[in-house]
FIVEXVEX-593042 format. One record per residue: x, z, y of N, C-alpha, C in turn; residue in one letter; residue number from 1. Coordinates in Angstrom, 3 decimals, always signed. Layout:
// residues N
       n_x       n_z       n_y      ca_x      ca_z      ca_y       c_x       c_z       c_y  aa    i
         X         Z         Y         X         Z         Y         X         Z         Y   A  NUM
...
// end
This chain:
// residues 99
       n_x       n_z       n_y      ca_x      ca_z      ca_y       c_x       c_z       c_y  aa    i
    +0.839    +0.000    -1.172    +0.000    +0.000    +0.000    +0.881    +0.000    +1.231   X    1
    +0.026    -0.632    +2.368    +0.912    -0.916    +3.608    -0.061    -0.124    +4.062   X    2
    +0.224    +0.270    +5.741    +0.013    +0.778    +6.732    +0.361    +0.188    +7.952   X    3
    -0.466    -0.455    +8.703    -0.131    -0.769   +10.468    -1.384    -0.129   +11.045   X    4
    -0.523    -0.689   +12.369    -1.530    -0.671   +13.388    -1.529    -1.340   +14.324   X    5
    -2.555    -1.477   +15.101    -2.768    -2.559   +16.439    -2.988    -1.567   +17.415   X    6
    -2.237    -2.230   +18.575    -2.304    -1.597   +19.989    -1.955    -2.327   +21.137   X    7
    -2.704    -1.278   +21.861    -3.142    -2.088   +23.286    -2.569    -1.270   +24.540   X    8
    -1.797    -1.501   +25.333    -0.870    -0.855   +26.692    -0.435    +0.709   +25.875   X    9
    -0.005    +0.540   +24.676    +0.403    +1.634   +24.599    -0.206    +2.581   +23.466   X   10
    -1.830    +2.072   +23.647    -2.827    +3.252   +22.478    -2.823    +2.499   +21.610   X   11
    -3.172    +3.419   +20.277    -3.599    +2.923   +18.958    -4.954    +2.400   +19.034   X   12
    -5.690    +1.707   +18.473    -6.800    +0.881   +18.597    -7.800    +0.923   +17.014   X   13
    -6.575    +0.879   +16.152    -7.044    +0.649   +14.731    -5.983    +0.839   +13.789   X   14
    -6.231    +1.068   +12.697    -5.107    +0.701   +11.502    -5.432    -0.326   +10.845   X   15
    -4.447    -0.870   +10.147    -4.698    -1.543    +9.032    -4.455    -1.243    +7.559   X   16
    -4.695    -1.240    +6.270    -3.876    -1.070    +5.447    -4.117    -2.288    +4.328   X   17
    -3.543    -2.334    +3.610    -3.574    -3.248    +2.504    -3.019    -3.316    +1.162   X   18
    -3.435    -3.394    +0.464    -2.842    -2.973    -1.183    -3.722    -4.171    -2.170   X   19
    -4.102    -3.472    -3.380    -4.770    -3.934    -4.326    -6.584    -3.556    -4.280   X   20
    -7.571    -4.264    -4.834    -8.879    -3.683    -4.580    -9.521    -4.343    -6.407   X   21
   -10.154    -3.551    -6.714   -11.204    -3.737    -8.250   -10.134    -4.596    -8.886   X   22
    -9.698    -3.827    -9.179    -8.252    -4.164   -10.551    -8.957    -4.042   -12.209   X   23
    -9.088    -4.681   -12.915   -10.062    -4.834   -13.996    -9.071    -5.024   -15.465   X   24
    -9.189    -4.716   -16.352    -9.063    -5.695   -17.899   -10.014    -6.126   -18.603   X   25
   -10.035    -7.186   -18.807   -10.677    -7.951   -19.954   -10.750    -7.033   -21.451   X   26
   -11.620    -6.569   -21.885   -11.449    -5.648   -23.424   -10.710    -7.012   -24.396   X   27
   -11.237    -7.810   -24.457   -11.151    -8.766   -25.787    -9.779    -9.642   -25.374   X   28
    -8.985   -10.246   -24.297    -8.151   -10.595   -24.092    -6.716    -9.480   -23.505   X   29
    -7.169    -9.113   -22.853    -5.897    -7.915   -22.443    -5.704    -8.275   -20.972   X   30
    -6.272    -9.634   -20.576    -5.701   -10.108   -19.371    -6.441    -8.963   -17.921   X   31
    -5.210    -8.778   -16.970    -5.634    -8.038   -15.573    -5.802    -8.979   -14.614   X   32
    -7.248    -8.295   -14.166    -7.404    -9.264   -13.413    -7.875    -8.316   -11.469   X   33
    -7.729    -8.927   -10.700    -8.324    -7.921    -9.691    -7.900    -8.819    -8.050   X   34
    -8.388    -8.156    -6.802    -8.132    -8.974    -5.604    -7.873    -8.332    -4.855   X   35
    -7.068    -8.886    -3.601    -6.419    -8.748    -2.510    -6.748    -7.301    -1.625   X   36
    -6.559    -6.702    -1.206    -7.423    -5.740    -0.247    -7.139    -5.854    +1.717   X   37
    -7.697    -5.760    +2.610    -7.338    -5.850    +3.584    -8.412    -4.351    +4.677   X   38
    -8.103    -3.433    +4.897    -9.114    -2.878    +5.493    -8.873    -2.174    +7.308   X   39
    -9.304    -2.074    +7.900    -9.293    -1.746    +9.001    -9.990    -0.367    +9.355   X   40
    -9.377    +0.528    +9.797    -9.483    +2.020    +9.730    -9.899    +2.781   +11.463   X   41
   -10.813    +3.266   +11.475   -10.444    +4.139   +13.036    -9.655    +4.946   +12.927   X   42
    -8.570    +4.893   +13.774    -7.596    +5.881   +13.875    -8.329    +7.062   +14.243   X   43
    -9.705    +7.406   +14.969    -9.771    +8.587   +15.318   -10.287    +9.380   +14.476   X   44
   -11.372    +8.718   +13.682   -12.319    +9.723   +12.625   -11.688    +9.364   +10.885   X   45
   -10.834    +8.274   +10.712   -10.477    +7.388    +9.488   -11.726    +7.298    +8.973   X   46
   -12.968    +6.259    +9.671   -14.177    +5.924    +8.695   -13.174    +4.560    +8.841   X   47
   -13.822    +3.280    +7.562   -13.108    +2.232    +7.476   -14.614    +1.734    +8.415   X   48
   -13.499    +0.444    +9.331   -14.415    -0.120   +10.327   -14.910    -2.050    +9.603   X   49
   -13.938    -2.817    +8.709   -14.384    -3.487    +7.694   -13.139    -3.629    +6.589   X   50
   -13.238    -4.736    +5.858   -12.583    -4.937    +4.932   -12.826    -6.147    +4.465   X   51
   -11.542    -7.158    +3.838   -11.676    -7.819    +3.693   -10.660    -7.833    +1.975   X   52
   -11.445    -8.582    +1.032   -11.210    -8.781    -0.694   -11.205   -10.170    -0.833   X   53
    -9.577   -10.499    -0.989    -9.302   -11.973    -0.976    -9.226   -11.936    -3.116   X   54
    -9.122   -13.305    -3.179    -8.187   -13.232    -4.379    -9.748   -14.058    -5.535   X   55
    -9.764   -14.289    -6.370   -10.375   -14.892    -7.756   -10.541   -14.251    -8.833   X   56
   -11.458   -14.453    -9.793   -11.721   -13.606   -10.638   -10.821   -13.841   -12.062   X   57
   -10.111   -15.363   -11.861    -9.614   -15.567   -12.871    -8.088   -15.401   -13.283   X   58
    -7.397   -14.539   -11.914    -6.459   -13.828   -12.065    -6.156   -12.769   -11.366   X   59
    -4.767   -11.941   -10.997    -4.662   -10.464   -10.542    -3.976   -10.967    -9.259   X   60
    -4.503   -10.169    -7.848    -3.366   -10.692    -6.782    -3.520    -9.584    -6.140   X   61
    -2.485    -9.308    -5.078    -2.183    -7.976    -4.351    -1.467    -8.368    -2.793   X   62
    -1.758    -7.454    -1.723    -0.875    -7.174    -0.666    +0.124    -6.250    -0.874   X   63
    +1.453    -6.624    +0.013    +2.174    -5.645    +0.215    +2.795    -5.524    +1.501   X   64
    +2.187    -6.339    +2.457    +2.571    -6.156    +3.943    +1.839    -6.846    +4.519   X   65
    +1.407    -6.468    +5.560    +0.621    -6.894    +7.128    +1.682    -7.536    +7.613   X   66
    +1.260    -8.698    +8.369    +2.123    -8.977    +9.573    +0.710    -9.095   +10.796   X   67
    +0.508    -8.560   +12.060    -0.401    -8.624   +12.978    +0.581    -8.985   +14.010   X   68
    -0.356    -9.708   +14.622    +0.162   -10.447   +16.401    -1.415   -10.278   +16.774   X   69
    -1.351   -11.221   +18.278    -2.629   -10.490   +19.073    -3.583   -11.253   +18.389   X   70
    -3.629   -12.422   +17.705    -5.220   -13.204   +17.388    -5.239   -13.292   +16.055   X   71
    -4.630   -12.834   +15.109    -4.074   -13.744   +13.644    -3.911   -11.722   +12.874   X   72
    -3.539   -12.077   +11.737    -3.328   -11.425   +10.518    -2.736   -12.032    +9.322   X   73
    -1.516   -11.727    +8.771    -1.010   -12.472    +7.780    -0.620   -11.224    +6.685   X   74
    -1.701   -11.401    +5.584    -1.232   -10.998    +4.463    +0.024   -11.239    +3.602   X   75
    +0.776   -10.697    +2.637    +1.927   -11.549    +2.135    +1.921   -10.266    +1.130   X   76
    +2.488   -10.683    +0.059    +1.690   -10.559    -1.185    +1.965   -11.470    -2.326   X   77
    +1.321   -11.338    -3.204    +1.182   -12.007    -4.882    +0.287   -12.343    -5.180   X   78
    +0.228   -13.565    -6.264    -0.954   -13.654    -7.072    -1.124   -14.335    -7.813   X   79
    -1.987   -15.047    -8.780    -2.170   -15.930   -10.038    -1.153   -14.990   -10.879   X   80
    -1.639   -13.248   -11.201    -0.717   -13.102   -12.029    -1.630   -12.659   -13.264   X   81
    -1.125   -13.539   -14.473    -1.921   -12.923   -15.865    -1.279   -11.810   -16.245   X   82
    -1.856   -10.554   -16.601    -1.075    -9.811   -17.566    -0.986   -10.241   -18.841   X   83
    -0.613   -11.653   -19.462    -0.707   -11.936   -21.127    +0.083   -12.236   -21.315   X   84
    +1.766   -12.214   -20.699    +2.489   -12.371   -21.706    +3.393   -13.492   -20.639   X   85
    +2.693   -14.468   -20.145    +3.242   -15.230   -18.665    +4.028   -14.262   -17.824   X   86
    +3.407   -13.371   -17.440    +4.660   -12.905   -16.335    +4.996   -13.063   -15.017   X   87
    +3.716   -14.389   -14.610    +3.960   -15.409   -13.732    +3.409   -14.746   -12.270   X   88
    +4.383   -14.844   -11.564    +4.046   -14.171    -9.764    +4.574   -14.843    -9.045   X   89
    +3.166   -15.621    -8.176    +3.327   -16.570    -6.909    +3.190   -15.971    -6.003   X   90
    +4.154   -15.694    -4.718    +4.223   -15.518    -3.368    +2.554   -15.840    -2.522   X   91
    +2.051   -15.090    -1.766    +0.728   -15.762    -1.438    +0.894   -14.815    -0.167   X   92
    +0.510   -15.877    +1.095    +0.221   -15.503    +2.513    -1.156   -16.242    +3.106   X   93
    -2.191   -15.262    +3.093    -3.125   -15.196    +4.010    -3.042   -14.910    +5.345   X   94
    -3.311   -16.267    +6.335    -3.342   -16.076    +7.324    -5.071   -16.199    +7.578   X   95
    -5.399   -15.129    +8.711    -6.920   -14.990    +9.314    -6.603   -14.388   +10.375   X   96
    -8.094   -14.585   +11.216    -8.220   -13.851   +12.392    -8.912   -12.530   +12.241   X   97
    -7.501   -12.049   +13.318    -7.816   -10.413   +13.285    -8.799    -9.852   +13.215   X   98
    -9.899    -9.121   +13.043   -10.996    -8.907   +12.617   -11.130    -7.151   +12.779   X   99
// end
């Protein structure tokens, strides 16, 4: 899990954090499967203000860093990974607007 934040002349405004979200196994195959997480936090009370769950059902993908500027959000991260035996982990950057 990551941790930022956005700010404005100085104050905190929001957090961000980002990790993994509904991480699953298949009983009959073994394969993990699960998606992206992106959520946005009030710094003052920590209720989450939204969230955003990137990623497919037909494999496992994850954040592990924010990058924020003033209009944009770039996830960066992994994904298309099977747990069966592949092994296989693709680099993956979501870019969106800040939200």
């Amino acid at each position: 899990m990551f941790i930022g934040g956005e700010y404005s002349e100085g104050k905190l405004l929001s957090i961000y954090a980002c990790g993994i979200c509904a991480d699953y196994m298949m009983p009959d195959t073994k394969k993990i499967f699960g998606y992206g997480l992106i959520s946005k936090i009030n710094p003052v009370n920590g209720n989450v203000i939204d969230n955003k769950i990137l990623g497919d059902e037909t494999y496992r993908s994850g954040f592990n860093r924010l990058l924020i500027n003033n209009t944009n959000i770039i996830g960066v991260g992994w994904t298309k990974h099977l747990k069966s035996g592949d092994n296989e982990y693709k680099g993956w950057f979501c870019k969106m607007l800040r939200f």
